[in-house]
C-alpha positions in Angstrom: 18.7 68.0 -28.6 22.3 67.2 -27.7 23.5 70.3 -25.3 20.2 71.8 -24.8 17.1 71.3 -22.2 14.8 68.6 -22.4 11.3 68.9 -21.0 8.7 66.2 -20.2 5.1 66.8 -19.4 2.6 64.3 -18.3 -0.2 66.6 -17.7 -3.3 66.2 -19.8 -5.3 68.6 -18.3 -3.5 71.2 -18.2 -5.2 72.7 -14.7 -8.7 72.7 -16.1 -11.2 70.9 -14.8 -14.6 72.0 -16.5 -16.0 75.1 -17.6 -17.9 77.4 -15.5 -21.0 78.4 -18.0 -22.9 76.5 -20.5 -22.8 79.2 -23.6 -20.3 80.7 -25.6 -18.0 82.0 -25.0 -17.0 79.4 -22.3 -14.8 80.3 -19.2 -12.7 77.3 -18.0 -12.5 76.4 -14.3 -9.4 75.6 -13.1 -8.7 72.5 -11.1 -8.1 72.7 -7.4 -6.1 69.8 -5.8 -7.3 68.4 -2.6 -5.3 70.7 -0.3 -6.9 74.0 -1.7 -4.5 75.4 -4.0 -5.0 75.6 -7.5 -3.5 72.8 -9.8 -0.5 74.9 -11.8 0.8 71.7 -13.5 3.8 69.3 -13.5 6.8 69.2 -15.5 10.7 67.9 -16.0 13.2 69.5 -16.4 16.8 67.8 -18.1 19.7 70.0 -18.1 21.6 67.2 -20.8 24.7 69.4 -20.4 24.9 67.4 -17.1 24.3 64.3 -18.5 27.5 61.6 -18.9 29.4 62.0 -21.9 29.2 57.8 -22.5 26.1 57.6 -24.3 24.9 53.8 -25.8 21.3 52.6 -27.2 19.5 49.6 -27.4 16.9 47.6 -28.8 14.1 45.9 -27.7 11.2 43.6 -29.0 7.8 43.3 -27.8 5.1 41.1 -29.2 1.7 41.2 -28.3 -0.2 38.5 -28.9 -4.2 38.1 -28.0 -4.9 36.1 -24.5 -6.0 32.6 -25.0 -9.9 31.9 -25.6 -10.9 35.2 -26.9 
């Protein structure tokens, strides 16, 4: 969206690692990181009001092709 915010997740799991008991109706566990604290999830932010107004695209090809012997 020209003007607007652009966000970008890459987190699948969104903080949940399991769930705590084995019957409905399930409570999820959330997922602690290493350090302790609990795993809130990552995102991007792009303000594209701050972006350069020159704009260009491009195209690009990729074949894929099986490896040899298979």
């Amino acid at each position: 969206m020209a003007g607007g915010p652009s966000w970008v997740s890459n987190d699948s799991d969104f903080g949940v690692d399991g769930i705590t008991n084995a019957t409905a109706p399930y409570q999820l566990h959330a997922k602690i990181l290493p350090n302790g604290q609990q795993d809130d999830g990552e995102y991007l932010a792009i303000d594209t009001t701050r972006l350069p107004a020159a704009t260009s695209t491009a195209k690009v090809t990729i074949n894929v092709t099986a490896p040899h012997g298979h």
